[in-house]
C-alpha positions in Angstrom: 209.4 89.6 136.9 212.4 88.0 139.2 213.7 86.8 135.8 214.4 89.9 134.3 217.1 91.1 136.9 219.3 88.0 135.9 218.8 86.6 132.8 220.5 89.3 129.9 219.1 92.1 127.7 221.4 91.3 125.0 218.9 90.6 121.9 218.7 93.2 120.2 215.7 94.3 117.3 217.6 92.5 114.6 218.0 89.8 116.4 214.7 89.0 117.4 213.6 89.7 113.7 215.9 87.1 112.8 215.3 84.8 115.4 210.8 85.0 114.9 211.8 84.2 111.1 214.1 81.5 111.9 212.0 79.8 114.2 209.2 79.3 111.7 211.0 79.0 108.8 212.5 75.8 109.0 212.9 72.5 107.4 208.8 72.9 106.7 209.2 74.7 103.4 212.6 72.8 102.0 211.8 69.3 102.9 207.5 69.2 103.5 206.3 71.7 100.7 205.6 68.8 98.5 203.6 67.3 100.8 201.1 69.9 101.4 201.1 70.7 97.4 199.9 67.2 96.7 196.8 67.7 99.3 195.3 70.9 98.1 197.4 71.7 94.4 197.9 75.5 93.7 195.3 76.3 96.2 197.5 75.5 98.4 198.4 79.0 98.3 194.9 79.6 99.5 195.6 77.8 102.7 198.3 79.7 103.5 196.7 82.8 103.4 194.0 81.4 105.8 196.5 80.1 108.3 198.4 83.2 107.6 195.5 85.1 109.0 194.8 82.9 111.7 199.0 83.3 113.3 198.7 87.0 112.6 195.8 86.8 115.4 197.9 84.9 117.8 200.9 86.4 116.9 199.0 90.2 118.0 197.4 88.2 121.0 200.9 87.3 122.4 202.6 90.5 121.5 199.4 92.1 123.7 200.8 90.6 126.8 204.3 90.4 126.0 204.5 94.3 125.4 202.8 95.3 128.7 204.6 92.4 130.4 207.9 91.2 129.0 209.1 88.3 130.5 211.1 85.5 129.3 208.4 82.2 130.0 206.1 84.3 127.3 202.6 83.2 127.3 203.1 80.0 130.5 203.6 83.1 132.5 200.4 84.6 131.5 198.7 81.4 131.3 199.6 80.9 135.1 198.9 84.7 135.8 195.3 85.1 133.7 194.0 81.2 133.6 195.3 79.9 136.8 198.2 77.5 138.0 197.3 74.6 135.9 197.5 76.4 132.4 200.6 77.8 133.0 201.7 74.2 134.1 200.2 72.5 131.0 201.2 75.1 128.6 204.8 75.9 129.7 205.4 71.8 129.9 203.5 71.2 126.5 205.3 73.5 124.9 208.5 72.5 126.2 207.5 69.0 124.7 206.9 70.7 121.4 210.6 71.6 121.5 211.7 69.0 122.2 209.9 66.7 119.4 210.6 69.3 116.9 214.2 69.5 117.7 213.8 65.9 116.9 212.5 66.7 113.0 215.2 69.0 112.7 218.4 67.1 113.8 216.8 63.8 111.6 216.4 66.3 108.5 219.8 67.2 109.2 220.9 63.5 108.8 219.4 62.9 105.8 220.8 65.9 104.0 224.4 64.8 105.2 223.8 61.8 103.7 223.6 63.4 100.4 227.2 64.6 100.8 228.5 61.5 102.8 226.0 58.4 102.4 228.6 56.0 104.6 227.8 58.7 107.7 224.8 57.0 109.3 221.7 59.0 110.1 222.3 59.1 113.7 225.7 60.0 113.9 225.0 63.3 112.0 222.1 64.0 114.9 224.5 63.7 117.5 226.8 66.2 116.1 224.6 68.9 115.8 222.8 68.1 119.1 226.6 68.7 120.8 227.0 71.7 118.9 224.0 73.6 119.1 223.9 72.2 122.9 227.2 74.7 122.8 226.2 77.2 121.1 223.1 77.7 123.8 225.4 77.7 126.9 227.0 80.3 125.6 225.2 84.4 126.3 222.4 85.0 124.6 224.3 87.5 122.8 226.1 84.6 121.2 223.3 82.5 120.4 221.5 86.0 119.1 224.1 86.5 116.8 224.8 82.8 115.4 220.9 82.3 114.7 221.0 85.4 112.9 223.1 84.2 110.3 221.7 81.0 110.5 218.5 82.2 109.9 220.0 84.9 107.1 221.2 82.1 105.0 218.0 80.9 104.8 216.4 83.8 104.0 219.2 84.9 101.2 218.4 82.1 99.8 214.4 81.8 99.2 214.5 85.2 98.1 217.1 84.2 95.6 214.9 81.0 94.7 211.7 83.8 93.9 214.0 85.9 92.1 215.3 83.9 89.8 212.0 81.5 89.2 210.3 84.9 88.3 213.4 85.5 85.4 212.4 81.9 84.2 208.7 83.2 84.4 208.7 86.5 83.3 212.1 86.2 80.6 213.0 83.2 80.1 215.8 82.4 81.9 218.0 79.5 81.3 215.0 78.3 78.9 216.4 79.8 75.6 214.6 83.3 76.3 211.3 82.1 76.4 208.8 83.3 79.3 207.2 80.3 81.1 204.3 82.2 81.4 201.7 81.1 84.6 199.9 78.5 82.6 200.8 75.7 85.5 198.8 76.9 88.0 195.4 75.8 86.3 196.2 74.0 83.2 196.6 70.8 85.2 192.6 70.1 86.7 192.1 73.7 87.7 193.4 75.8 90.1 191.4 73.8 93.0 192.5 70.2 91.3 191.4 68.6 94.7 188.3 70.7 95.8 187.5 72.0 99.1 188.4 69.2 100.7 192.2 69.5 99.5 192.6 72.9 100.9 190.9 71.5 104.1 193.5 68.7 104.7 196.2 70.7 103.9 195.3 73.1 106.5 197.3 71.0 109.5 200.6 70.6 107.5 200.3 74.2 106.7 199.8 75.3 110.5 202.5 73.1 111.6 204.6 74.5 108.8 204.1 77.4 110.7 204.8 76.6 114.5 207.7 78.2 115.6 206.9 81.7 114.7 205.6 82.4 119.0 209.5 82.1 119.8 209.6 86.1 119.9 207.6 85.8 123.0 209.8 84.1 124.8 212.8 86.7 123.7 211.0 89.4 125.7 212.2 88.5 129.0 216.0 89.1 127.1 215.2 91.8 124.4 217.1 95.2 125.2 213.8 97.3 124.4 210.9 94.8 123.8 208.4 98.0 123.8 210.0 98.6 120.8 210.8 95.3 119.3 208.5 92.9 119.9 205.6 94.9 118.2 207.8 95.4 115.3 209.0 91.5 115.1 205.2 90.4 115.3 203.8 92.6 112.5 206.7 92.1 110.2 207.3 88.3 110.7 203.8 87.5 109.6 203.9 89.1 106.5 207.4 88.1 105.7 206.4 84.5 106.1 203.7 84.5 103.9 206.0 86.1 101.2 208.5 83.3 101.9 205.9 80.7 101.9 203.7 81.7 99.0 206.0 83.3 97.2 208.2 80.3 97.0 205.3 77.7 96.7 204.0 80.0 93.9 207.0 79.8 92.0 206.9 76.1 92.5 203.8 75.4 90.8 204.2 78.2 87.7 207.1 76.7 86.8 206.4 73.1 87.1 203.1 71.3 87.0 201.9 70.8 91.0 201.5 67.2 90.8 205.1 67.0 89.4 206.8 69.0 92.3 209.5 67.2 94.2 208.7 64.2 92.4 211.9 65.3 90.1 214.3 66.6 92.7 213.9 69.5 94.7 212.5 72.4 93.5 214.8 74.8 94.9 217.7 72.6 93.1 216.0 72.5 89.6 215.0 76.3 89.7 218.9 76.9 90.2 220.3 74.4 87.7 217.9 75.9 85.2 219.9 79.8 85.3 223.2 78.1 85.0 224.1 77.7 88.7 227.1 75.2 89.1 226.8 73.3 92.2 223.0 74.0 92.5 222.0 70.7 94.3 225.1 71.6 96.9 224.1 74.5 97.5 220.4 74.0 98.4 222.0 70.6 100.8 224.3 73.2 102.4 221.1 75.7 102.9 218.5 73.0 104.2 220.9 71.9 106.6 221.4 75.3 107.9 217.5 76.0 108.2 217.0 73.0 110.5 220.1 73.8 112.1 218.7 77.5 112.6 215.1 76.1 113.9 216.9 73.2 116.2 219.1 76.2 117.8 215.8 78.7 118.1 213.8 75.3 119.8 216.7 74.8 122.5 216.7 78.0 123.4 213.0 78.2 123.9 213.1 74.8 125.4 216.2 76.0 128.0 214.0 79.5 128.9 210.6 77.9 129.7 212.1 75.5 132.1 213.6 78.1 133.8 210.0 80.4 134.1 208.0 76.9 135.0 211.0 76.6 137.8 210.4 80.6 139.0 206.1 79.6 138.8 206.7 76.7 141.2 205.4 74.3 138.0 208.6 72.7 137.6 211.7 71.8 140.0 213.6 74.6 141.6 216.6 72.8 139.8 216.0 74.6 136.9 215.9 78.2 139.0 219.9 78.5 138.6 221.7 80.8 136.1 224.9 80.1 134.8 227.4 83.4 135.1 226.5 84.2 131.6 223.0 84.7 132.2 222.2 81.2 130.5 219.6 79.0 131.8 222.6 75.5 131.6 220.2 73.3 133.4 217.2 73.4 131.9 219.6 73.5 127.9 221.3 70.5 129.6 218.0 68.5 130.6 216.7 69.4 127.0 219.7 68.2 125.2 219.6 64.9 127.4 215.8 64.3 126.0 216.8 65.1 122.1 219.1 61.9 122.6 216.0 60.2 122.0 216.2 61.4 118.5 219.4 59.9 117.7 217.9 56.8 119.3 215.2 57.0 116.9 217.2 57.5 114.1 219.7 54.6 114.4 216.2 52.6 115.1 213.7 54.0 112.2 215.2 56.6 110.6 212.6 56.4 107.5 209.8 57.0 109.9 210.9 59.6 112.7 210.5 62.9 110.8 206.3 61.6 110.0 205.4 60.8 113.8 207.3 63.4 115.3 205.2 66.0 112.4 202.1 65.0 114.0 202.9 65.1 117.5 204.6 68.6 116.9 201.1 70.0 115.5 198.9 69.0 118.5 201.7 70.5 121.0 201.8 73.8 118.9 198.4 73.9 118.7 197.9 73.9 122.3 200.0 76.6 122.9 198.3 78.8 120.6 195.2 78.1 122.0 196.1 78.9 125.3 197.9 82.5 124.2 194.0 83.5 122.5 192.6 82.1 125.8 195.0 84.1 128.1 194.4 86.7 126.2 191.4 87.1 126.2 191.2 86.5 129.9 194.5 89.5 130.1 192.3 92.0 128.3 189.5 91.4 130.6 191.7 92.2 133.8 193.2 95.0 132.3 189.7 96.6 131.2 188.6 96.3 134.6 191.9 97.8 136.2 193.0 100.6 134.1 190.4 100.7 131.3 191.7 100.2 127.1 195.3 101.4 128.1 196.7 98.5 125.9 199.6 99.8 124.2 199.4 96.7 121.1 195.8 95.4 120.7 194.5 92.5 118.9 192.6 94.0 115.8 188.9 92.9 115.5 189.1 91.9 119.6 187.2 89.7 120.6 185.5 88.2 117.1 189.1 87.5 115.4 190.4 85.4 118.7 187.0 83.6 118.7 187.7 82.9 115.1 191.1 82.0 115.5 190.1 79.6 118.4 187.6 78.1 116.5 189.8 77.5 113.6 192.1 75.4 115.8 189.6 73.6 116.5 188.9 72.7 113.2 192.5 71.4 112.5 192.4 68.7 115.4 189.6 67.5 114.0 190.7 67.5 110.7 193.8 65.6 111.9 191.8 62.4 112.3 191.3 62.3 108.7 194.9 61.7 107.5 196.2 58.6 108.6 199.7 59.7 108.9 198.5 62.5 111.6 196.3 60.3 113.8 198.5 59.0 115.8 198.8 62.3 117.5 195.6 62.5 118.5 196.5 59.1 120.8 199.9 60.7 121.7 198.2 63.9 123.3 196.1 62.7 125.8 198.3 60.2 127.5 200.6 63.6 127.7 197.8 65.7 129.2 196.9 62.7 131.2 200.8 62.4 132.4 200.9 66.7 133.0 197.6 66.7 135.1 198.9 63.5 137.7 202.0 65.3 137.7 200.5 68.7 138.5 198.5 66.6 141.4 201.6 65.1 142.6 203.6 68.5 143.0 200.8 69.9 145.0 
């Protein structure tokens, strides 16, 4: 708990509401949705209630530990504490890999979406802007950086509820289409409501939970939330249910108002659904909001990136270099080492920029994936202890314990194997081990 007495209690409830939202909601739902609409058709709705399910188990799993112990390297710390030196190494590392790839979606969606305003701007000059100024923006307190994701992740927020508002109007009145209702003909009037079968909603099932990775960053705001008795429990149970709202209610109006094998194949959604109610500047707008959501999850990875260097320094699982606070109470070193890594992205881009924002998906999913399945498995090795020790005292329990982490366990499971089935995801599965293999001879070497 060393961590605590430096690094600052300046995140306050709003800003970790703001912050769990913004980490999950970003360039997933703007730039992917059509993706996973194509795999399973309206039922895609479907899979995002299951995975919604499935993250509001993990989600309760990590706010169990994080409530009784909030510190700032979240789940590595219990991983090292409950499952023993090696899973805190793997996990705290992994997951600082995830970061670090997913950084790498978001600063190449940022490039693209520039180009739309300025197409003689090359890809990679627009990632290294952003990487510079969200590097910034981190070194700053974590006051700052609470406050700048919070609009950041507003914005995006503002606008997805404005995009269900005003597809319902077209729905329900007829907005912008002469005062005729739509009506919700779309969602089975084109094969069914199931167009692709089971085996759609299967598929879509990775995209969906990658869609979704992000959403464990309020773990790692414990160690810097003013009162995380208070917070965290209320960031956990409101962030799932606001997600699914974002996600299917947004992917719902999608699909009413336009057939689902036509979506995105037109223009963005979000774009026509404005343009349709009269909206000058629509497509602008939408630019200037995508760009802002990956800007808002690129900002919310570096910070979790910069934090769980610093706990992996304090569990002797990573070099004592990354032990030292700036005056601010930011963890420079471990931002600085991070932003050095994300150059790789504007490497990438200036070398296959129609190519990075696929592989870097599928490597993204595994490393999330881990993670979660390391917070069930600590948990379920933390409840254990703390039966033993001090009977149920557990302030914020998993509901169902221990048959819905089972489930949930299982269930991401069944994603990694599904991944071998899309070509586009497999080469994750190659990716993986060599990074597990590289962590364990690492792990050997430090001891």
């Amino acid at each position: 708990m060393s961590e605590n007495k430096k690094l600052q209690r300046g995140l306050s409830n709003r800003h970790i509401q703001l912050i769990a939202l913004g980490g999950s909601i970003g360039v997933g739902l703007f730039y992917g949705s059509s993706a996973t609409i194509q795999m399973a058709g309206p039922a895609i709705l479907l899979s995002y209630l299951i995975g919604g399910f499935v993250i509001f188990t993990i989600m309760r799993a990590l706010g169990e530990m994080a409530v009784e112990e909030p510190v700032s390297g979240s789940f590595s710390t219990y991983a090292n504490r409950y499952l023993g030196p090696f899973a805190g190494y793997l996990s705290g590392w992994t997951y600082w890999f995830m970061w670090i790839v997913v950084g790498m979606a978001e600063i190449t969606v940022v490039g693209v979406y520039v180009n739309y305003w300025f197409p003689d701007i090359p890809q990679w000059v627009s990632a290294l802007v952003v990487l510079i100024l969200i590097t910034i923006v981190n070194l700053a307190n974590v006051k700052a950086f609470g406050e700048f994701e919070f609009w950041f992740a507003m914005i995006k927020v503002v606008a997805i509820i404005g995009m269900i508002i005003l597809g319902l109007g077209i729905i329900l009145f007829g907005i912008g289409n002469n005062g005729e209702p739509i009506g919700f003909d779309n969602l089975w009037s084109h094969g069914g409501f199931v167009p692709n079968g089971f085996e759609g909603i299967l598929m879509s099932l990775v995209l969906v939970m990658f869609s979704f990775g992000g959403v464990e960053l309020v773990g790692i705001t414990a160690g810097e939330a003013k009162n995380p008795q208070k917070s965290i429990p209320s960031a956990i149970n409101n962030v799932v249910w606001r997600i699914l709202i974002f996600y299917i209610g947004a992917l719902g109006i999608m699909m009413i108002l336009y057939p689902w094998d036509e979506v995105g194949s037109n223009g963005s959604p979000f774009v026509l659904i404005f343009d349709n109610v009269g909206i000058p500047g629509a497509a602008h707008i939408i630019n200037f909001v995508v760009i802002t959501a990956a800007l808002s999850a690129f900002n919310s990875g570096l910070f979790g990136s910069g934090r769980m260097l610093y706990n992996l320094s304090l569990q002797n699982n990573g070099p004592k270099f990354f032990k030292t606070l700036s005056k601010n109470g930011s963890p420079r070193r471990g931002i600085l080492f991070s932003s050095f890594f994300l150059l790789v992205a504007v490497v990438l881009n200036y070398i296959v920029p129609e190519k990075v924002f696929l592989y870097i998906s599928a490597v993204a999913t595994v490393a999330v994936i881990t993670s979660w399945t390391i917070i069930l498995l600590a948990q379920l090795s933390f409840r254990k202890s703390k039966t033993k020790l001090e009977g149920e005292k557990i302030k914020f329990k998993v509901p169902f314990y221990p048959i819905s982490t089972y489930l949930a366990l299982i269930f991401l499971a069944l994603v990694i194997v599904l991944m071998a089935f899309i070509p586009d995801m497999r080469v994750a599965l190659f990716v993986a081990p060599v990074w597990f293999f590289i962590l364990y001879i690492g792990y050997k070497m430090k001891k």
